[in-house]
C-alpha positions in Angstrom: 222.8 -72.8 209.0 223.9 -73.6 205.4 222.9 -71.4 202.8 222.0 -72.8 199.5 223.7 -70.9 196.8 221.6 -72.3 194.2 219.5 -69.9 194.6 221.9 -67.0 195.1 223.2 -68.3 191.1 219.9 -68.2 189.3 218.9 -65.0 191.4 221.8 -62.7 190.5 221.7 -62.5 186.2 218.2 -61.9 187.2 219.1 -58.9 189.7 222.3 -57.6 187.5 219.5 -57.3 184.5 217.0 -55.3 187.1 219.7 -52.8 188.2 220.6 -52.4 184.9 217.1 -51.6 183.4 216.4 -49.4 186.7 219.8 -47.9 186.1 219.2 -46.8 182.4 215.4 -46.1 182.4 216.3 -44.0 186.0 218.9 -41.8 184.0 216.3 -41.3 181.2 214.0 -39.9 183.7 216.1 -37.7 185.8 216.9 -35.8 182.4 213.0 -36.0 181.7 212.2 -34.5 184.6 215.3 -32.2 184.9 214.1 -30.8 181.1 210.4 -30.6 182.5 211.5 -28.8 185.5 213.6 -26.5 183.6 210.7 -25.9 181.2 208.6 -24.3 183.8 211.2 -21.8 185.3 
């Protein structure tokens, strides 16, 4: 079975920019949610 890295090339800048945006906006809300959290205590 041959894979066809083609695909695997035009894929991964696509999949390196979604972690990264997941990544960033993730740590932005874990320290909204940390501040909301410690808000209500």
């Amino acid at each position: 079975m041959d894979i066809d890295f083609r695909v695997a090339i035009v894929l991964a800048p696509i999949a390196v920019a979604a972690g990264w945006a997941l990544f960033n906006i993730g740590a932005a809300a874990l320290r909204q949610l940390q501040s909301f959290l410690n808000k209500e205590a």
